[in-house]
C-alpha positions in Angstrom: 62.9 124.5 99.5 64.1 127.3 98.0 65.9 128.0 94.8 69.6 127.7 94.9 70.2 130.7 93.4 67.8 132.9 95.8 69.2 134.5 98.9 65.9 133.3 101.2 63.8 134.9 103.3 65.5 137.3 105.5 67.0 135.9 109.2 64.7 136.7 112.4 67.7 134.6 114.5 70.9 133.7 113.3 72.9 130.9 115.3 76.9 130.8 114.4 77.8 127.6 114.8 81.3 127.7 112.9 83.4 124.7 114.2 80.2 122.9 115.8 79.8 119.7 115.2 76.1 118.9 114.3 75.4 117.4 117.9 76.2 120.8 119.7 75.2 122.8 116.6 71.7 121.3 117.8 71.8 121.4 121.3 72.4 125.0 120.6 70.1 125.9 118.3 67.5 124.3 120.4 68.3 126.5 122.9 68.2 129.1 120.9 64.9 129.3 119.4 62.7 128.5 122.9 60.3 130.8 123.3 60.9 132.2 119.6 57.7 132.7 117.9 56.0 130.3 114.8 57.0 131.8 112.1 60.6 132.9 112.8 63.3 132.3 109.8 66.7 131.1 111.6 69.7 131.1 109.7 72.0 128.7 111.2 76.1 129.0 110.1 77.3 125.8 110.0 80.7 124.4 109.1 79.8 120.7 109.9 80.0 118.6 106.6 77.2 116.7 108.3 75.2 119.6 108.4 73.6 119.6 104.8 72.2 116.3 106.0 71.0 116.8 109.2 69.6 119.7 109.7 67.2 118.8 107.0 66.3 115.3 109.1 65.9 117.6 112.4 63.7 119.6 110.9 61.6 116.6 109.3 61.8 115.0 112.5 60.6 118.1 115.1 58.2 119.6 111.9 60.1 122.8 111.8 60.5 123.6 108.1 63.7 123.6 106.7 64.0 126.2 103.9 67.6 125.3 102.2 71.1 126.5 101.9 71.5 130.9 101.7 73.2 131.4 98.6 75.4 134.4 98.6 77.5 133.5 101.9 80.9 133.9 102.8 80.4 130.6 105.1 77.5 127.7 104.8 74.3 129.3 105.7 71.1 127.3 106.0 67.5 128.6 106.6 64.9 127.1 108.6 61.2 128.1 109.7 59.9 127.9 113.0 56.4 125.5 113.2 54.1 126.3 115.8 53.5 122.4 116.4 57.0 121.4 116.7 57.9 118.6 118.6 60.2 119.4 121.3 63.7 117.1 121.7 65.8 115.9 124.5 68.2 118.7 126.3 70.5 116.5 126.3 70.1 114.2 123.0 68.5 116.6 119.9 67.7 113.9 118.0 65.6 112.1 120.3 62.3 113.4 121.1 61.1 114.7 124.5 59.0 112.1 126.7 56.0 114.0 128.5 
């Protein structure tokens, strides 16, 4: 995690998800970073109150990294790191993982 104070690593994808609540925030940022490479800092806007707390545990739960709140924001930014062994999720349920 990142220091609160520091800005974090620069954004490779950034997903506005003002007004989303953390369900669609997910379903959308899932379909946001197929096909994105390992490796790939996504700053996801996020006005959910829930989002502090989940997208930490969907991160824990696919293996993508989560990096921490971006200080220095006009609205709540949080960073995340694309793993190349993430486990994929349901299209249409993020928080359950996809059966083979």
């Amino acid at each position: 995690m990142t220091h609160p104070d520091a800005p974090g690593p620069a954004p490779d994808l950034t997903l506005d998800g003002t007004g989303l609540l953390c369900v669609t925030l997910l379903l959308r940022l899932r379909k946001e970073i197929k096909g994105a490479a390992p490796g790939t800092v996504v700053h996801v806007i996020a006005t959910d109150p829930a989002a502090p707390l989940d997208l930490p545990a969907w991160c824990h739960m696919t293996g993508h990294t989560y990096l921490g709140p971006v200080s220095g924001a006009e609205r709540p930014v949080y960073a995340l790191r694309l793993a190349a062994d993430a486990l994929p999720t349901r299209a249409d349920a993020p928080w359950h993982p996809a059966t083979p």
